[in-house]
N, C-alpha and C positions, 0 to 999 in steps of 0.2 A: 663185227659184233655190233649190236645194239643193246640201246640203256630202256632202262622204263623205270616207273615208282608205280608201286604196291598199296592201294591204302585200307586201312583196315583199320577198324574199332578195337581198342586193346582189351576190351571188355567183350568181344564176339569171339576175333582171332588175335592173337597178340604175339610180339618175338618171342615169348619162351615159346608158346603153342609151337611156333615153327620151325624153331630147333630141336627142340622133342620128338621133331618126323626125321630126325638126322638124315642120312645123303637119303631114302626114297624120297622125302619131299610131301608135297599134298595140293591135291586140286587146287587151283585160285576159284572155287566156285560159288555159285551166288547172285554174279555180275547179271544184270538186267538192263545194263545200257549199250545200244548199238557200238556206239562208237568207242566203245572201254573193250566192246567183243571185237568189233573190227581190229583194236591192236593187238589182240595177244593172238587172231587169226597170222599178224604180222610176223612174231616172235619165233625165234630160232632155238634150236638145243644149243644151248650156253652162251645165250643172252643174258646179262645181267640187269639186276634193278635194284632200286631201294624198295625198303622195308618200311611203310611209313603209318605211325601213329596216329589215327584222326580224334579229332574232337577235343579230349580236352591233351591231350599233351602235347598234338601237332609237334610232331617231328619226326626228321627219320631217323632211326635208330640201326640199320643195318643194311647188308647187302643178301642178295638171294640170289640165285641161277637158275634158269628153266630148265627144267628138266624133263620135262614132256613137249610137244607139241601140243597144238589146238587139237581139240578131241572134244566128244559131248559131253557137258555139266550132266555128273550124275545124281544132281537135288532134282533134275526136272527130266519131264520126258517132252517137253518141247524140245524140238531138232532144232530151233534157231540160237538155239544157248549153245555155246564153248567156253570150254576154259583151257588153259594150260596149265600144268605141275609146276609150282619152286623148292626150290631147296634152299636152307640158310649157310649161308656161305660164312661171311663173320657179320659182328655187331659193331659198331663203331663206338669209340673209345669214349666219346662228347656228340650224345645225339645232336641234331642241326637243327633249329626249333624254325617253324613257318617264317617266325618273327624275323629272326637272322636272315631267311632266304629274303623274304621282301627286302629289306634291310640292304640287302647286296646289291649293287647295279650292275652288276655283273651276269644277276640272273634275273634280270626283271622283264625280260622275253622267257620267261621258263613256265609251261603249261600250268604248274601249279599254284604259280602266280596269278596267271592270267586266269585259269578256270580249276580254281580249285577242289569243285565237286566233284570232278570226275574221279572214277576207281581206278582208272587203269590209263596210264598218261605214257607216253616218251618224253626221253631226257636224253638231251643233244650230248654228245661226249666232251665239249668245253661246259656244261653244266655239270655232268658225273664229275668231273676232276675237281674243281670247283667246292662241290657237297662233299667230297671224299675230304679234300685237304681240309673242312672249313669241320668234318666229324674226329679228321686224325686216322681217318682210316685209307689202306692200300686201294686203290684204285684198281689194281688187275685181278 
């Protein structure tokens, strides 16, 4: 299995939005950056990721599961766009605010540290455990 984070404007898409699609889940669609499309081309059926808040609450607030494969963004009819399906899986009990991750040296090699703009990031599995224990939330 592989991790990833999710990030999204709670004002565009937000955790209720994505629990409100219960288990079918919904496009991760949108993404217009190579390398955010080249990861979720990566992403497996029941890979998991965080859920994460951008802008002003920065944090992640949950876990998701993909539930599709890479397939075409149905917002465009450009073929070079994909996205894949999540589903929400749970919400963590004490979201993990940007601030805390930097904060941690534990995860100060963690992409969202390093390049926080990106939409669509991997998260090494000593980092998922790491954000899981640091939200209160099950890691599996």
């Amino acid at each position: 299995m592989s991790y990833w984070l999710f990030k999204s404007e709670p004002s565009t898409w937000s955790w209720d939005d994505q629990l409100s699609r219960g288990d079918a889940g919904e496009e991760w669609d949108g993404v217009r950056n190579y390398q955010a499309r080249n990861f979720m081309r990566e992403m497996k059926l029941g890979d998991r990721g965080f859920f994460y808040h951008s802008q002003t609450e920065k944090a992640v607030v949950g876990i998701v599961e993909v539930c599709a494969e890479a397939h075409p963004d149905s917002t465009t009819e450009d073929e070079r766009w994909e996205c894949v399906d999540i589903k929400a899986v749970r919400g963590f009990e004490t979201p993990v605010t940007l601030e805390q991750i930097k904060a941690d040296p534990r995860l100060a090699e963690m992409v969202l540290v390093k390049n926080s703009r990106l939409s669509v990031q991997p998260v090494t599995e000593e980092e998922w455990r790491i954000v899981c224990d640091l939200g209160r939330a099950r890691p599996d």
